[in-house]
N, C-alpha and C positions, 0 to 999 in steps of 0.2 A: 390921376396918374400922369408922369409927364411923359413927353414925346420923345423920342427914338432917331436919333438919325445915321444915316449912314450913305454915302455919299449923293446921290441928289434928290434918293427918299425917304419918306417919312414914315412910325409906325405914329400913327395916332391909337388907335383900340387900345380898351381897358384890359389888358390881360390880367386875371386872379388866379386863384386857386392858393392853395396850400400844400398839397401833394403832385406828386406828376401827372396822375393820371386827371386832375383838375386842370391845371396848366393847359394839359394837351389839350381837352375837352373844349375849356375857353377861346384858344388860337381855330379849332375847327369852328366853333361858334358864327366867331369872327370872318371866318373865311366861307363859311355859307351866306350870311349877311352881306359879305362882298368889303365889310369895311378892310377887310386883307386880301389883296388880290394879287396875285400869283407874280411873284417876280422881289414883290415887299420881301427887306429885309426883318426879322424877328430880331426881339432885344440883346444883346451881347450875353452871354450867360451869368457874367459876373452882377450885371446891372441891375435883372430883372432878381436874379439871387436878392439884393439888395432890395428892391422896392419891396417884396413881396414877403421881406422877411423868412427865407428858405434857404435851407442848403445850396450850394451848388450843382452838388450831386442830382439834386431835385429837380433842379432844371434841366440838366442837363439828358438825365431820364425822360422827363418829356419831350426834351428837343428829339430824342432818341426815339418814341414811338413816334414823332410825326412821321417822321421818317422813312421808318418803319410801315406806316401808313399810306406813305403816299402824297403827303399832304404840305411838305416839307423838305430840300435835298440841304446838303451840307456844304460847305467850298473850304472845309476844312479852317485855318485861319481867319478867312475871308469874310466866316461868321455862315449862319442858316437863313434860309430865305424860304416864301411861299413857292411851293413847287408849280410849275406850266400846267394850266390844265390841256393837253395832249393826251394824243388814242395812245401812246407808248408803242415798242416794238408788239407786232402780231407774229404769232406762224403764219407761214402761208408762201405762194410766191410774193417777192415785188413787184410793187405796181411801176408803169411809166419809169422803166429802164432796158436798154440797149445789154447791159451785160447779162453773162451765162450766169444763172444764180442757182448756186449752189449751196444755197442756204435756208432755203425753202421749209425743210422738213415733212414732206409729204411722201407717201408710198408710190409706186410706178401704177399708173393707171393701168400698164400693159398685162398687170400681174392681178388685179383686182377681177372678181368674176362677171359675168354680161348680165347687169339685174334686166334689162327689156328684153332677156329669154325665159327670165322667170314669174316676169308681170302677170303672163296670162292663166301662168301656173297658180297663180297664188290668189285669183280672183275669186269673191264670195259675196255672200248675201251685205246689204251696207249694215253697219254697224252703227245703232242709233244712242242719244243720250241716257245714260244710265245704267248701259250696260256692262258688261265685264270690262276690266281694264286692262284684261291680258287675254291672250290667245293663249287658248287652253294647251294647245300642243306646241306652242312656239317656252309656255313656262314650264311643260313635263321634262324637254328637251336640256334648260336651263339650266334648271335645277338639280337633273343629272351629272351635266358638266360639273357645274360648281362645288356639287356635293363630293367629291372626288377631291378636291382640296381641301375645301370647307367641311370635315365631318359632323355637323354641329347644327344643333335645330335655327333655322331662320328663316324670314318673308323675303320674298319675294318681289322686287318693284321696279319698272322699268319708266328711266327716262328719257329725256330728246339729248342722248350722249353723256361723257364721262363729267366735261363743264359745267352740265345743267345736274349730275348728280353730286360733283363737289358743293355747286354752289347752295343746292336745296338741305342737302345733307348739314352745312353747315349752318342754315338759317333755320334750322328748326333745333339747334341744339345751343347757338349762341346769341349776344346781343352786339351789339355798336360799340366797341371799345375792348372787346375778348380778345385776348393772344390768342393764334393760331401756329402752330409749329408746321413751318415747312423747309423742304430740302434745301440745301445751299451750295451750290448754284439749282436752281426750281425752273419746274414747267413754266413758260411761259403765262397760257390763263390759268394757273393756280396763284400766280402772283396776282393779275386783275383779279381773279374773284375775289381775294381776301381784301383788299385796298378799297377796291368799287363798294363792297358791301361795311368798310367803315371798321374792320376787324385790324388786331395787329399783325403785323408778321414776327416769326420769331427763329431767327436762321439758324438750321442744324447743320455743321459741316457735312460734305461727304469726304470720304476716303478713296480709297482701291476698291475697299466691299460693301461701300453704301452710307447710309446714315449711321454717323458715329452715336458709339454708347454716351461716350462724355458730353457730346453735342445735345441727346435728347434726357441725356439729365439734367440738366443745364438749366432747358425748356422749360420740364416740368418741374422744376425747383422754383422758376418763373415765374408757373401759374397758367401755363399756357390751358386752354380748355379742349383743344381739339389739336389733334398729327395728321397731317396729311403725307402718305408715303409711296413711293416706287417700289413695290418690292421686285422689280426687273425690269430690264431694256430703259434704267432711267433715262429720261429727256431732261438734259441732253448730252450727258457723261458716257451712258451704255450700260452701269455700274446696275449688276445683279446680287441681289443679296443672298450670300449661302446660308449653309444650314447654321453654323456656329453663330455668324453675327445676328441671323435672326432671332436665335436663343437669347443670345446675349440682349437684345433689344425687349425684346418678352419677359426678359427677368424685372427690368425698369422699370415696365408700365405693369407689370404685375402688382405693385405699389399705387397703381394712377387707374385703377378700374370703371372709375365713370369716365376720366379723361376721352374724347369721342375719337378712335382712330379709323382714319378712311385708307386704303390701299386702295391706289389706282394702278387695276393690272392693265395697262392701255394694250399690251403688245399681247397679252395672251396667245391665243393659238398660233401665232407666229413666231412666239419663242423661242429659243435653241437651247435655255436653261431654263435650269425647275425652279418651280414656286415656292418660297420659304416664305411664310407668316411672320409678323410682328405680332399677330394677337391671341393672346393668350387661349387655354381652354375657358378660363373663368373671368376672362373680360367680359366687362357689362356693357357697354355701349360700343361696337363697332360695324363696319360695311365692308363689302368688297366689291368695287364699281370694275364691272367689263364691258370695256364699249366694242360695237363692232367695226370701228371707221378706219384703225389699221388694215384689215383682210375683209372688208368687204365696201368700204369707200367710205368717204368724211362726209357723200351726201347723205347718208342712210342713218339719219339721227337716231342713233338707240342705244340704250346699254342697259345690261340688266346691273341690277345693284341686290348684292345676299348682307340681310345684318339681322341682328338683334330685333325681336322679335317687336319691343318698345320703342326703336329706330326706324325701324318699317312701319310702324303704326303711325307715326307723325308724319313720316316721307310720305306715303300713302294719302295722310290727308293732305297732302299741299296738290295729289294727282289726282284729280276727281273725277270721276266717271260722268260728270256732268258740263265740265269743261276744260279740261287741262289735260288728260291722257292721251298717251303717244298713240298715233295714227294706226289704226289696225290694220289698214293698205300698208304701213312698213314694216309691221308684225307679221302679216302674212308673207312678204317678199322677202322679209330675212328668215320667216323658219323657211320657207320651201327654197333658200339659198344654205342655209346653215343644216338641212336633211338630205342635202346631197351629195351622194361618197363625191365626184367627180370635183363639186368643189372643193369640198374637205381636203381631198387631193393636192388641188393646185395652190390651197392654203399655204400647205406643208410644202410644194417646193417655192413659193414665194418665201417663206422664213428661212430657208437655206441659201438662196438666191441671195437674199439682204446679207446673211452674214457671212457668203463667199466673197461679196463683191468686196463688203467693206474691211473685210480682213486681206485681201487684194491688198487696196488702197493704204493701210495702216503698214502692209510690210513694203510697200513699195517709199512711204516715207522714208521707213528704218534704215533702207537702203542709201537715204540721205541727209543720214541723222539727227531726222525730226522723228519726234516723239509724236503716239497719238495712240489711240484705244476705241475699241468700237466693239464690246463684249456682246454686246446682243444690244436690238433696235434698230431704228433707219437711219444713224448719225453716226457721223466717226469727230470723237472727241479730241484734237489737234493745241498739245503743249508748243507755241511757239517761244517760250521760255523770254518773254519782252511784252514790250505795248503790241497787245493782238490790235487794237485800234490801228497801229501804223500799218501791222502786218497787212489788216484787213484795206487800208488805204492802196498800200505797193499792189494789192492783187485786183483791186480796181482797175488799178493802170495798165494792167494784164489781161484785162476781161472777163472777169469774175466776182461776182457779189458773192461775201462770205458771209456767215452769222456772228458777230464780234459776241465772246463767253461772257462780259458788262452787259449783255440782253438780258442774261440770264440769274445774277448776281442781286444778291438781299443785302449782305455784309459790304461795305466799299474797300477798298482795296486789298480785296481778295483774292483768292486764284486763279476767279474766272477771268480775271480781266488780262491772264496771260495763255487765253484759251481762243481758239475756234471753233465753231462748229458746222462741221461741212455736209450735207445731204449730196453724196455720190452713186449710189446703187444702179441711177439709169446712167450713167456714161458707158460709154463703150470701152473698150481694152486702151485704144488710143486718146481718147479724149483725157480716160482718168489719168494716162501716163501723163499727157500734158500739164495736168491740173498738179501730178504729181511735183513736177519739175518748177513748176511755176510756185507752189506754196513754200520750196526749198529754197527758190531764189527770193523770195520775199521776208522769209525768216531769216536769208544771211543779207538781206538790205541790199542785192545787186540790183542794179537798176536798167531797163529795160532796155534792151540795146539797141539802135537803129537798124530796120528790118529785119527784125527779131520776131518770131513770127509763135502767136499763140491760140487763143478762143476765135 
């Protein structure tokens, strides 16, 4: 095969295949071997079309799941390159910066309940290899909740969070090259998990009311094997899905019954709107992962996950009672945290908290003609209608770390990339007004005025 060049580097590797999904398979080959290293440009599409005797289409399909992958970005014209191996953006704070960041995505610690007053409460005999994998009263409790949504026979299985149940849930249903449907713009680790684990991605627009009908038809006309969905408080839009669209969504995959659908209800008990299902009564293969790290802290690894009864069976086995099952010290301190009214309580004004604050926030924009939304969740989704990269820049210079919505984005040049995403809930009256004022002047490009005073 001949060589490749493009300005002052070279693809040597043999890329083949005859389909895309060959193609693609080869250029990863390639790029675990190292003879592609991260930055190499890939052959022109017309060129490799040529040696390899293929459509262009063909190519251009593979170029399309590298991508999609992870493994590959595009510069449009410019041509396709190995993509940087980098940790990509996280949730979280920022590390090693001076600015007020408000991008965070985290709940207010001040609203989360006091687990070292329940420590002592929830203390028991130790719990040795082999034993049960659930606390008997921590799964009676569960499964109650769930049942209540979920009217429908299913296991029971708990893991170390919502990340560690997309991730397992996925790896026991797919292989190294399987589409995976998810939201567009997406969680942030639902995008690592599917990438890291070598899967495709397969971007479903969202709307006003969630993941589009036409988006997940699309998918699974695709091929995709597995949907990963919000059905409320998505991250990081707010976008909850009603009754109709989730109808509407239920009729599609009523067609796609082994298809594997996961709902991650992350925000559950702190919701402000109800739960509407994507999965049908006669779906074969689904879950419903609830983590507890929204209302009771991101340390407290846990989430129970309700599916199909042949889902749980293989989930189950990757959680073994012999080395892998979640900590029955976090089993005990979340039932004797989630069995008591006073928390329950402060659950419930935590969930109203978040959505006075941020509905605050959202009309105090409107008052300066930016756009923004914040239907339920810890985020208010901010339309600056331009490059939110610049936006996100001018509010740098103000004192403020934002979450540019290209964090968040599968499709490129999409609508996230004319979005923010701002975690407000802890500011006070006056900070958010500042923050308000300041996001206004950076949407209309004023620029900061000498002793001008902000964060």
């Amino acid at each position: 095969m001949p060589n490749w060049s493009e300005g002052e580097s070279t693809v040597t590797a043999p890329i083949a295949g005859t389909t895309a999904s060959e193609i693609a398979a080869s250029v990863r080959a390639h790029v675990d071997s190292g003879a592609l290293r991260p930055g190499a440009p890939l052959p022109p599409v017309r060129q490799l079309a040529d040696v390899l005797g293929v459509n262009r289409n063909t190519v251009v399909s593979a170029y399309r799941q590298l991508v999609r992958a992870g493994v590959a970005r595009t510069r449009g014209r410019a041509g396709t390159t190995i993509a940087e191996r980098s940790d990509g953006p996280e949730e979280g704070f920022a590390r090693d910066t001076e600015l007020r960041d408000v991008g965070h995505g985290n709940p207010d610690p001040r609203l989360l309940p006091d687990a070292a007053a329940a420590l002592t409460a929830s203390s028991a005999p130790p719990t040795l290899y082999g034993e049960s994998v659930i606390d008997p009263e921590l799964a009676e409790w569960a499964t109650r909740w769930i049942a209540t949504d979920q009217p429908r026979d299913f296991r029971l299985t708990l893991t170390h969070g919502a990340v560690d149940a997309v991730e397992r849930l996925l790896a026991q249903a797919l292989t190294q090259g399987d589409a995976v449907a998810l939201e567009d713009p997406c969680f942030l680790a639902s995008i690592h998990t599917v990438r890291l684990a070598g899967y495709r991605t397969m971007p479903v627009p969202m709307d006003e009311e969630g993941m589009t009908v036409a988006g997940l038809r699309a998918a699974l006309s695709a091929g995709v094997r597995a949907v990963v969905c919000t059905p409320r408080a998505h991250n990081p839009t707010g976008t909850s899905l009603g009754a109709a669209r989730a109808a509407e969504l239920r009729a599609v995959l009523a067609e796609h019954p082994y298809v594997l659908v996961i709902e991650d209800d992350h925000f559950s008990r702190l919701s402000t709107t109800d739960y509407h299902s994507i999965i049908g009564p006669e779906h074969a293969r689904w879950a419903l992962v609830r983590s507890v790290s929204k209302f009771l802290g991101p340390d407290l690894r846990l989430a129970f996950v309700a599916s199909d009864p042949e889902t749980g069976g293989r989930l189950a086995a990757r959680i073994s009672p012999g080395t892998t099952w979640v900590s029955h010290l976090l089993q005990r301190l979340a039932r004797t945290l989630l069995l008591d009214p006073a928390v329950g309580g402060a659950v419930s004004a935590a969930g109203a908290h978040y959505a006075e604050r941020n509905a605050a926030f959202v009309a105090g924009l409107a008052a300066h003609g930016v756009a923004a939304r914040a239907d339920d969740g810890l985020n208010v989704w901010v339309d600056v209608r331009g490059d939110a990269a610049r936006v996100g820049q001018r509010l740098m210079r103000r004192g403020w770390l934002a979450r540019i919505g290209d964090d968040f984005a599968l499709a490129e040049d999409g609508p996230s990339a004319h979005h923010l995403r701002l975690t407000v809930h802890a500011l006070d009256a006056a900070t958010a007004e500042q923050l308000v004022a300041d996001v206004a002047a950076a949407v209309a490009g004023r620029p900061v005025l000498s002793g001008e005073t902000s964060t």
